[in-house]
C-alpha positions as CSV (number, residue, x, y, z in Angstrom):
1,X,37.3,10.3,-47.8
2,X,37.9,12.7,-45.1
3,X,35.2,13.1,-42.5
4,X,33.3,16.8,-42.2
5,X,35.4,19.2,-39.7
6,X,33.2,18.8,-36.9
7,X,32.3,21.2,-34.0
8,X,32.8,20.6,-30.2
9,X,28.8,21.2,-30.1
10,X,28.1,18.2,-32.4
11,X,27.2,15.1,-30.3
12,X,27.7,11.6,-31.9
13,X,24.8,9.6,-33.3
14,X,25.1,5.9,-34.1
15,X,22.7,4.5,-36.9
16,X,21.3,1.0,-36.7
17,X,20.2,-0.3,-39.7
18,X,16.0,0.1,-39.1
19,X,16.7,4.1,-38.8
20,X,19.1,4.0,-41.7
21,X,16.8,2.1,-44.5
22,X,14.0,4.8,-43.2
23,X,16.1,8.3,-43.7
24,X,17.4,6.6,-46.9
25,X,14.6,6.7,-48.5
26,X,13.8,10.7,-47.5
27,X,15.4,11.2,-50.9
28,X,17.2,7.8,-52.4
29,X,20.2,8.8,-50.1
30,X,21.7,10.0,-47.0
31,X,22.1,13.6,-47.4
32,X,19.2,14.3,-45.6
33,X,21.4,13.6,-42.3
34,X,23.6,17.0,-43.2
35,X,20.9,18.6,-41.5
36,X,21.2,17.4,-38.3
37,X,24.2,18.9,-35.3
38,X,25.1,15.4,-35.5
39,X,28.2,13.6,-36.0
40,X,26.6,10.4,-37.6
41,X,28.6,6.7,-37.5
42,X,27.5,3.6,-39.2
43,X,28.8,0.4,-37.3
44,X,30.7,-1.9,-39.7
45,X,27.8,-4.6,-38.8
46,X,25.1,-2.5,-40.2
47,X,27.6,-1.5,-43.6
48,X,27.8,-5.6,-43.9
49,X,24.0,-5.9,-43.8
50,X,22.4,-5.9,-47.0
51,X,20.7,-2.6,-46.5
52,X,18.3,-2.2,-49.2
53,X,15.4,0.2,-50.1
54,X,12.5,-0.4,-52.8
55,X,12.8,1.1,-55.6
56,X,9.1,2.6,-56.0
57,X,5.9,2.1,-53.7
58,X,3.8,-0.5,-55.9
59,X,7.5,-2.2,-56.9
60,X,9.0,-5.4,-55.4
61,X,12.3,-4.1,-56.4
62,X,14.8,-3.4,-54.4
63,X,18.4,-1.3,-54.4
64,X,21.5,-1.4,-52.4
65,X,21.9,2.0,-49.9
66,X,25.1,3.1,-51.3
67,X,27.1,4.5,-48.1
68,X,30.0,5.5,-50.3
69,X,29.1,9.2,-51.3
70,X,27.8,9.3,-47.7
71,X,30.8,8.8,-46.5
72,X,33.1,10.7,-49.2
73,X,31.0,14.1,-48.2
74,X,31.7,13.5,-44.5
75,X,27.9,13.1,-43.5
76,X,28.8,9.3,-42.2
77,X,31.0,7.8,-41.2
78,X,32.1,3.6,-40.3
79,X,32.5,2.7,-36.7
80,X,33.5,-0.2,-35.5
81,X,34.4,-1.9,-31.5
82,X,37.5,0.1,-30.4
83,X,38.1,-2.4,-27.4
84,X,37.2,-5.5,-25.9
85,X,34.7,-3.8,-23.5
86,X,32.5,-2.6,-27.0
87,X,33.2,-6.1,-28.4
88,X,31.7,-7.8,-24.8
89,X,29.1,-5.5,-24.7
90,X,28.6,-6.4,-28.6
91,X,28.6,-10.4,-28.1
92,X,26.3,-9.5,-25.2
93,X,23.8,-7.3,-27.4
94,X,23.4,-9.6,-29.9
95,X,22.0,-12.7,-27.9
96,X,18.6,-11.1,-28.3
97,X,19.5,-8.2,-30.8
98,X,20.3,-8.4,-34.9
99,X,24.2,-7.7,-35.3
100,X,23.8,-4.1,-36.7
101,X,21.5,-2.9,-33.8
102,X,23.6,-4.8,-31.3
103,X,27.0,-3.4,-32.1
104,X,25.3,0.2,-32.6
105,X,24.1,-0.2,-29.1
106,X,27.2,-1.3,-27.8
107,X,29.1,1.7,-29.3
108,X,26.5,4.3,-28.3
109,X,26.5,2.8,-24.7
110,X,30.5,2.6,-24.4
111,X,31.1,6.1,-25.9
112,X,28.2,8.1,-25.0
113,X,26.8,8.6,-28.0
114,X,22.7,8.8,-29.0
115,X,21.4,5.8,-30.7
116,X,19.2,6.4,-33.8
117,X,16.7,3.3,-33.5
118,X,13.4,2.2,-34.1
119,X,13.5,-1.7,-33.1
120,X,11.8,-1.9,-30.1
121,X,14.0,-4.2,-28.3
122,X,17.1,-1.9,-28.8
123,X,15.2,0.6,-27.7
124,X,14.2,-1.3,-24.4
125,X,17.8,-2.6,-24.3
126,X,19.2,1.1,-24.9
127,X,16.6,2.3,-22.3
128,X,18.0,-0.5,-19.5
129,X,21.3,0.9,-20.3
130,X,21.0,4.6,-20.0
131,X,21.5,5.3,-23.8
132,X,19.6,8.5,-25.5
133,X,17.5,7.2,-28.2
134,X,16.2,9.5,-31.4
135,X,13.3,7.7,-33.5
136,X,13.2,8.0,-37.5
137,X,9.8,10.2,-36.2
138,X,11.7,12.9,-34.3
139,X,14.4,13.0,-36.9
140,X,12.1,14.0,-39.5
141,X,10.5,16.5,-37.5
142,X,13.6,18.1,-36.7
143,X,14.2,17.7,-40.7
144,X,11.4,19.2,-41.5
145,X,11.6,22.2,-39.4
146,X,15.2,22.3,-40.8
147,X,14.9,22.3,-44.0
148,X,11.8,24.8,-44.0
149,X,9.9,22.5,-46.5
150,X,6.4,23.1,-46.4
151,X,4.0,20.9,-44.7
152,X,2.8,19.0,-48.1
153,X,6.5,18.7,-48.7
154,X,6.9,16.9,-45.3
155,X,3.6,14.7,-45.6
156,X,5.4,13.8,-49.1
157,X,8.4,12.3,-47.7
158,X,7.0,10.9,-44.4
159,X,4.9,8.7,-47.4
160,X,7.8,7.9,-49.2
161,X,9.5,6.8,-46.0
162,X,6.0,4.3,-45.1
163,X,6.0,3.0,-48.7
164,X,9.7,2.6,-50.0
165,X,11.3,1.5,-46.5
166,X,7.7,0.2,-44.9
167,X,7.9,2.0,-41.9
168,X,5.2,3.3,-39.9
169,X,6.0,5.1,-36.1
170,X,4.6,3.3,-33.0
171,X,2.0,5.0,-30.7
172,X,4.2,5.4,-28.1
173,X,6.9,6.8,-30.0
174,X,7.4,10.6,-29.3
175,X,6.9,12.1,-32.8
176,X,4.2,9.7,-34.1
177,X,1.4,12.1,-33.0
178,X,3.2,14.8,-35.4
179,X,3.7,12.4,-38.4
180,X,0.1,11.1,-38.7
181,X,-1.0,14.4,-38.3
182,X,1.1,15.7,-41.2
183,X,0.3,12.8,-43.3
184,X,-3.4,13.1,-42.7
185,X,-3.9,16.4,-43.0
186,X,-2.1,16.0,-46.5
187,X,-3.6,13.0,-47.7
188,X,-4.4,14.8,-51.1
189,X,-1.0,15.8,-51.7
């Protein structure tokens, strides 16, 4: 399980669970993160989470994310405190965070990397701390304009995100405009 070969030009990304369950469900797993000039890391707090997606929108039931082929094709890959600053900044994160968004912030914080999150606290934590944030809503922008899918194709999967992880952007986050627009306009498809 050898991570991709990675370019200089490729920033890190950490993953906290919210962001995870919502770009697993762009197509029942994380390929979808191959289009991205990202280097993506899941913290070993988030991989110890249940993470689970439903199965189908009018379904109660649920699956396990399976990081494993993720992480045998390179596209993630498990992070974990390096040192005792990340493991103080950690403990210090999760007095008011959930352990998988509290040790991604602490990583993203003590490495420089983004911090792919849509829990609003981390984002106002990440914010105090001077970490870039990206929101499920500008990923799948940049997805979509990646992956040349038409726009019924995007309204599509920005549904299947909203039904089978229950996600829905906030107002104020910076794609949301975009996404209901898309899904809207598509409403028939």
């Amino acid at each position: 399980m050898r991570p991709k070969p990675r370019s200089r030009a490729e920033p890190d990304a950490v993953l906290d669970t919210c962001c995870l369950v919502n770009l697993a469900a762009v197509d029942g797993t994380l390929e979808c993160l191959a289009k991205f000039d990202l280097t993506w890391h899941v913290p070993t707090a988030v991989q110890a989470e249940g993470i689970f997606i439903r199965t189908a929108a009018d379904s109660r039931e649920v699956r396990r994310i399976d990081l494993d082929p993720a992480m045998a094709s390179g596209v993630v890959n498990i992070c974990a405190p390096a040192d005792d600053t990340e493991t103080a900044l950690y403990v210090g994160y999760a007095l008011s965070l959930d352990d998988g968004e509290a040790m991604a912030l602490a990583i993203a914080k003590n490495r420089g990397w983004k911090l792919a999150t849509d829990d609003r606290k981390a984002q106002t934590k990440a914010k105090e701390a001077g970490v870039v944030l990206v929101t499920t809503p500008e990923l799948m922008q940049v997805w979509a304009l990646r992956t040349g899918c038409s726009e019924m194709e995007a309204a599509s999967t920005l549904r299947r995100i909203e039904t089978l992880a229950r996600f829905a952007p906030s107002d104020d986050s910076p794609a949301a405009r975009w996404w209901r627009q898309v899904v809207e306009k598509n409403a028939e498809a």
